[in-house]
TIRO-2110 file (N, C-alpha, C; in Angstrom, 1 decimal):
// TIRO-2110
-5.7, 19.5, -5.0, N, 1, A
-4.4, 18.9, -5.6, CA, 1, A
-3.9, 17.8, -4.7, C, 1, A
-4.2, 18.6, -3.7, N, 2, A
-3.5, 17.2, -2.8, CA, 2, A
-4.3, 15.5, -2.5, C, 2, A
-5.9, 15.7, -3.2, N, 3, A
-6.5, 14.5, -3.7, CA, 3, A
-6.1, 13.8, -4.6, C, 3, A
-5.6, 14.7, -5.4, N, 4, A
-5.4, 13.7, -6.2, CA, 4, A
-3.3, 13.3, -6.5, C, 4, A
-2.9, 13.9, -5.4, N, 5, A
-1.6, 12.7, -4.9, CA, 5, A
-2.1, 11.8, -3.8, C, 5, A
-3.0, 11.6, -3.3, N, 6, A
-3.4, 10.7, -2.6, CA, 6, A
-3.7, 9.7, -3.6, C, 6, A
-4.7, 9.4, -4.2, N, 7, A
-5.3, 8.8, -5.6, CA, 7, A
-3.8, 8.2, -6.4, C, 7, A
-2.8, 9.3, -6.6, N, 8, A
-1.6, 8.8, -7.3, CA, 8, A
-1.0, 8.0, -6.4, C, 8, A
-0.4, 8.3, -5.5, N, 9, A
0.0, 7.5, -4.8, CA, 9, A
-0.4, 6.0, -4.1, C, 9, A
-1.5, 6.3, -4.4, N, 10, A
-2.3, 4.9, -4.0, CA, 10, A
-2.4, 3.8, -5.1, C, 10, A
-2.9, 4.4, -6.1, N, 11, A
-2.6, 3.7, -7.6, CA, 11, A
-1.0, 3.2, -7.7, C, 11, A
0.2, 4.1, -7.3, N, 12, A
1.2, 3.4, -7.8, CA, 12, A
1.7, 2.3, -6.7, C, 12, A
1.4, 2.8, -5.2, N, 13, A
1.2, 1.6, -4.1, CA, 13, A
0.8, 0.5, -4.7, C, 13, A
-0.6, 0.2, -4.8, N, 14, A
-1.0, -0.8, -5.1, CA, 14, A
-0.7, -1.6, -6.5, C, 14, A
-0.5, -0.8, -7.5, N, 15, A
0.0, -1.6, -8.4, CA, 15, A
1.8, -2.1, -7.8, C, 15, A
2.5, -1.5, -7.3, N, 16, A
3.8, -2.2, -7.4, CA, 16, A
3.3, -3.7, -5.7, C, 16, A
2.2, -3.2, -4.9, N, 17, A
2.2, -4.5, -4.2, CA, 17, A
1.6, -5.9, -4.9, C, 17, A
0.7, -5.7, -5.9, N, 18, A
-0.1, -6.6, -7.0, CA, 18, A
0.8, -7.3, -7.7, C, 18, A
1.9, -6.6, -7.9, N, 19, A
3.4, -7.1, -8.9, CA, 19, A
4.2, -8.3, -7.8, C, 19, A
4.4, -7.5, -6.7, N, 20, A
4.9, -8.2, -5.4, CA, 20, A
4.0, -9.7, -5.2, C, 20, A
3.0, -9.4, -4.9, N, 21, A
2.4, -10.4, -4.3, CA, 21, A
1.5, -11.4, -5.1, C, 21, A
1.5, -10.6, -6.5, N, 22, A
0.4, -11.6, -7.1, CA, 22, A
1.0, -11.8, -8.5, C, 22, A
1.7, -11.0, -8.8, N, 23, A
2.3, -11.0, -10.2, CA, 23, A
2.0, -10.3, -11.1, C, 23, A
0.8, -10.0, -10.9, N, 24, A
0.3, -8.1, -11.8, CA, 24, A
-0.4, -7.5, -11.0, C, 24, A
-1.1, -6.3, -11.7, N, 25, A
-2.1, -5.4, -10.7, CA, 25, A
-3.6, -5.9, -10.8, C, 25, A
-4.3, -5.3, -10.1, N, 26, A
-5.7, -5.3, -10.0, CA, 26, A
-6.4, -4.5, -10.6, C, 26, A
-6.1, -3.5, -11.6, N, 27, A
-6.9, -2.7, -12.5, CA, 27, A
-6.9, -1.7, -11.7, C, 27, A
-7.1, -0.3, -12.2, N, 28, A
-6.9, 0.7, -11.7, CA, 28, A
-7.6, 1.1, -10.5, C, 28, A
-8.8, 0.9, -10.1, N, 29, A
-9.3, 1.4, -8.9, CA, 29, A
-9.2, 0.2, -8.0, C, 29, A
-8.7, -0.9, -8.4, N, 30, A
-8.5, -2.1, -7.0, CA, 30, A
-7.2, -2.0, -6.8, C, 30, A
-5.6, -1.5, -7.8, N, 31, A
-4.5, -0.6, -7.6, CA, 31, A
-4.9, 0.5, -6.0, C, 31, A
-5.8, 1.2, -6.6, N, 32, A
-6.0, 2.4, -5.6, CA, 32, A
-6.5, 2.0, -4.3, C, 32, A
-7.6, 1.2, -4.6, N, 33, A
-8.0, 0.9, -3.2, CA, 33, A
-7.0, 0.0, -2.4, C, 33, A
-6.3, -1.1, -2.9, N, 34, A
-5.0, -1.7, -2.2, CA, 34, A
-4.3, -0.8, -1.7, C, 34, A
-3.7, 0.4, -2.5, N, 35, A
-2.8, 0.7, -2.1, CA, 35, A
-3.2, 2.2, -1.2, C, 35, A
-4.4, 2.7, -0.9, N, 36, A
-5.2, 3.3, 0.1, CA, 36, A
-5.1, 2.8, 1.6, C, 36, A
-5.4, 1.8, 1.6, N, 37, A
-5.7, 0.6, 2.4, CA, 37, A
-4.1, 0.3, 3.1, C, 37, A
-3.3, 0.3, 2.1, N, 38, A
-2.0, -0.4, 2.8, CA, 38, A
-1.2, 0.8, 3.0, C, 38, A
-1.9, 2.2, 2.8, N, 39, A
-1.1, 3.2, 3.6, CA, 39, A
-1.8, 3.6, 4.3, C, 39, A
-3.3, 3.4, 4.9, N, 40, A
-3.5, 3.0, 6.0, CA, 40, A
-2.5, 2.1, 7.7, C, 40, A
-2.8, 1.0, 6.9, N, 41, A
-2.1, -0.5, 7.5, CA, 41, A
-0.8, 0.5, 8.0, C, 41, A
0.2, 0.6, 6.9, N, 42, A
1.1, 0.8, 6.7, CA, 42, A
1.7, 2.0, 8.3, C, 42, A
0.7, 3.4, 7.5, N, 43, A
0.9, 4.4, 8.9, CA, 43, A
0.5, 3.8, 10.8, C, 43, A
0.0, 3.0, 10.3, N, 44, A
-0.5, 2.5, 11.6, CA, 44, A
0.5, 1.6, 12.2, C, 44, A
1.1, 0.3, 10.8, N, 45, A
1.8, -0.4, 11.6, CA, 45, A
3.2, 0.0, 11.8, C, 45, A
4.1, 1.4, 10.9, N, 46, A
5.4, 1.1, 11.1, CA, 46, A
5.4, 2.5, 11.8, C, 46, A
4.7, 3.5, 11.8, N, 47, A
4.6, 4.6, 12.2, CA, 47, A
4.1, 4.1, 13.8, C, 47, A
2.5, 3.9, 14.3, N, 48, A
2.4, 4.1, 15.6, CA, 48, A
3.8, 2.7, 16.5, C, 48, A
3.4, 1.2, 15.8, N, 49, A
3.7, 0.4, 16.7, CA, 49, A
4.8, 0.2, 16.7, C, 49, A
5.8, 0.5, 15.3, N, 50, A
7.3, 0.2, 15.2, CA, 50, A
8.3, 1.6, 15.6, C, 50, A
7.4, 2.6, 14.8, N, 51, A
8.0, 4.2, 15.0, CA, 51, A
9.0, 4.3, 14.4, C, 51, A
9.0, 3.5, 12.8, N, 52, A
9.7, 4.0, 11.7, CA, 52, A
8.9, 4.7, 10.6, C, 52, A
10.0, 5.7, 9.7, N, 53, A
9.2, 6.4, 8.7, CA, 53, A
10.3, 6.0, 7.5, C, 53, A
9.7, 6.8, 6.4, N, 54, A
9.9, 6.4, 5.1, CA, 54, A
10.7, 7.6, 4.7, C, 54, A
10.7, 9.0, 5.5, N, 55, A
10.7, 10.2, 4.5, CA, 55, A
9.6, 10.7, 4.4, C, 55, A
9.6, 12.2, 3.9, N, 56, A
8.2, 13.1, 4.2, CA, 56, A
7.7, 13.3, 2.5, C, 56, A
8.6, 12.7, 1.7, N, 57, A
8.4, 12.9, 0.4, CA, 57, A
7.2, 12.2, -0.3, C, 57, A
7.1, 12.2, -1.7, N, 58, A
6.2, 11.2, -2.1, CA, 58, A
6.8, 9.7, -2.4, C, 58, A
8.2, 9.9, -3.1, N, 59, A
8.8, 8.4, -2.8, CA, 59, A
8.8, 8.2, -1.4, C, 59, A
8.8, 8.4, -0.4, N, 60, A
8.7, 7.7, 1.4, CA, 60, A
7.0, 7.7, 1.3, C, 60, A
6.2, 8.1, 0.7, N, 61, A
4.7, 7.6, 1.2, CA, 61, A
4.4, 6.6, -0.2, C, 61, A
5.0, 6.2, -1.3, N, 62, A
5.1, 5.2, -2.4, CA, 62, A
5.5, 4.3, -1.4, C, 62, A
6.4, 4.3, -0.9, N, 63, A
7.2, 3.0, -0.5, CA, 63, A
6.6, 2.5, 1.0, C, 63, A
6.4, 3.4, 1.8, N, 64, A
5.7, 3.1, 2.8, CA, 64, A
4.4, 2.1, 2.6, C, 64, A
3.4, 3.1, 1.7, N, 65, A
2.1, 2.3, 1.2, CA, 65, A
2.4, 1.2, 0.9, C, 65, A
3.4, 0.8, -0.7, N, 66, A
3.2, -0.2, -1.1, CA, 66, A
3.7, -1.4, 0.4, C, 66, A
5.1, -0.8, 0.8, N, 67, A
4.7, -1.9, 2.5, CA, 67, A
3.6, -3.2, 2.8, C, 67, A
3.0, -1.8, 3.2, N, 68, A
1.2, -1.6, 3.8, CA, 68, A
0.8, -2.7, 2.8, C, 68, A
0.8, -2.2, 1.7, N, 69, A
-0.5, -3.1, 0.7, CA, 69, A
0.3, -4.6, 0.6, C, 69, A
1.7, -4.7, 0.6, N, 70, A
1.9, -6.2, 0.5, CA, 70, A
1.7, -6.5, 1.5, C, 70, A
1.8, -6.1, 3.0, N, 71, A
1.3, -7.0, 3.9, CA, 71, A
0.1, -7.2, 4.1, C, 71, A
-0.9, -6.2, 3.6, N, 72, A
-2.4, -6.3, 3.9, CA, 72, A
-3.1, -7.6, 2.7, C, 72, A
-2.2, -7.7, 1.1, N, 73, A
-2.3, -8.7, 0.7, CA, 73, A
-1.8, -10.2, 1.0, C, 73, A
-1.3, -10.1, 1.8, N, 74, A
-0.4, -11.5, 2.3, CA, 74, A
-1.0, -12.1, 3.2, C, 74, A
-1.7, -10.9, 4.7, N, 75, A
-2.7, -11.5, 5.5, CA, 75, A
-4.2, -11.9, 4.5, C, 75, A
-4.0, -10.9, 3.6, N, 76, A
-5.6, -11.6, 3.0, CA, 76, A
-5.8, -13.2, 2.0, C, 76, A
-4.3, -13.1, 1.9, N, 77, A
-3.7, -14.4, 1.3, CA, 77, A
-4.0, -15.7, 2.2, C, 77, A
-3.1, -15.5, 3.2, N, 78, A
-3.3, -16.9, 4.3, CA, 78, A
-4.7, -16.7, 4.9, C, 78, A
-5.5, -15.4, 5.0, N, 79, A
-7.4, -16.0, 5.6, CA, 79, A
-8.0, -16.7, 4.5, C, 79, A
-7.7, -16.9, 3.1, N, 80, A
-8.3, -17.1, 2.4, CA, 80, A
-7.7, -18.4, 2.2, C, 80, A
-6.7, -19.1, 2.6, N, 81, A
-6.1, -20.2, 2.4, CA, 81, A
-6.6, -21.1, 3.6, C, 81, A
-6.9, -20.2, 4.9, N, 82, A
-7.7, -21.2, 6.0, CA, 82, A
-9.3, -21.8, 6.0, C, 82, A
END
């Protein structure tokens, strides 16, 4: 069960960062893996180096991820611009 709120959560991350940063999503499994990825990013960057949290709920790990996924889209934005 708890795979598949990972999966959910990652799907709704990355679709609301795709909306954010690009202006739609990336189809359902590039949704997931964005928004996998940016709750990765995310736990790493606001959790270890800032030592803020979201909430232990699923809306605080939605919101946290999507974070993650717009910044991890924004640095992939400007490498791709250099």
């Amino acid at each position: 069960m708890e795979f598949i709120v990972f999966l959910l959560v990652g799907a709704v991350a990355g679709w609301l960062a795709g909306l954010v940063v690009r202006g739609s999503g990336f189809g359902l499994f590039g949704d997931i893996g964005v928004g996998i990825l940016g709750g990765l990013l995310s736990g790493w960057l606001f959790g270890h180096l800032l030592g803020l949290s979201f909430g232990g709920g699923i809306v605080g790990q939605i919101i946290s991820s999507a974070l993650g996924a717009i910044v991890l889209l924004l640095v992939i934005r400007l490498i791709k611009r250099a």
